[in-house]
C-alpha positions, 0 to 999 in steps of 0.5 A: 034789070038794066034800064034803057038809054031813054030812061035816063035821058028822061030823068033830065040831068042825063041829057046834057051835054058840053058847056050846060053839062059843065054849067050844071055839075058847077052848079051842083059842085058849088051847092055840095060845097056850100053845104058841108062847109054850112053843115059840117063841123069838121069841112068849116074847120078844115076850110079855115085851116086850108085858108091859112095853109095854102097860101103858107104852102106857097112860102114854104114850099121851095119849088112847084113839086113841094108847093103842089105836095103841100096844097096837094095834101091839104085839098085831100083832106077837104076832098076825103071830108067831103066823101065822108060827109057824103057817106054819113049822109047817105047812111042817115038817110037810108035808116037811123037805126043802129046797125053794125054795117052802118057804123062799119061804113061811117067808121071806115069813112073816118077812118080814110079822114084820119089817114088824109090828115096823118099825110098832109101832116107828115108831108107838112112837117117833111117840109118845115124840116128841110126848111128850117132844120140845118142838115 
């Protein structure tokens, strides 16, 4: 059964629009940041790793296209952690039992962090190879 408009316009967060609506998803964005980063093991691990790499990406990149591939590829993988995190979250709330279909998603999710950290690896060596390597 489909609910109607007035439904999730009562909700509350549905109704906004324009800059409040901007305002309140910052608002949210920020939150969800500052808690995989106070939460997660991995996001502050990866956090620290970008705060080196992006500003290195800056002097290894030789133009904006190679600059933007390697801040690209590192942002991916704080966006892949993110989804991940979210999805661990969301299946811990849903039950703790063990349950196959849980740790199919839970795996599947990690599975998609590993492939984000293979790119950005493989982009970054791409780099560090044409920088330095004579040819």
């Amino acid at each position: 059964m489909l609910a109607d408009s007035s439904s999730s316009l009562a909700h509350g967060h549905k109704g906004r629009t324009g800059l409040v609506r901007i305002l309140f998803a910052t608002r949210h964005s920020l939150a969800g940041l500052r808690a995989a980063y106070m939460g997660e093991n991995a996001f502050r691990q990866e956090v620290w790793a970008a705060s080196v790499m992006l500003p290195l990406a800056l002097w290894l990149g030789q133009g904006w296209v190679e600059k933007a591939l390697l801040m690209g590829a590192v942002l991916l993988v704080l966006i892949v952690e993110l989804l991940n995190s979210a999805i661990e979250v969301t299946v811990d709330r849903v039950s703790m039992e063990l349950h196959e279909l849980s740790k199919r998603a839970k795996d599947l999710a990690s599975a998609a962090v590993f492939l984000s950290l293979v790119l950005c690896g493989g982009v970054w060596v791409a780099a560090l190879w044409h920088r330095f390597v004579p040819g």
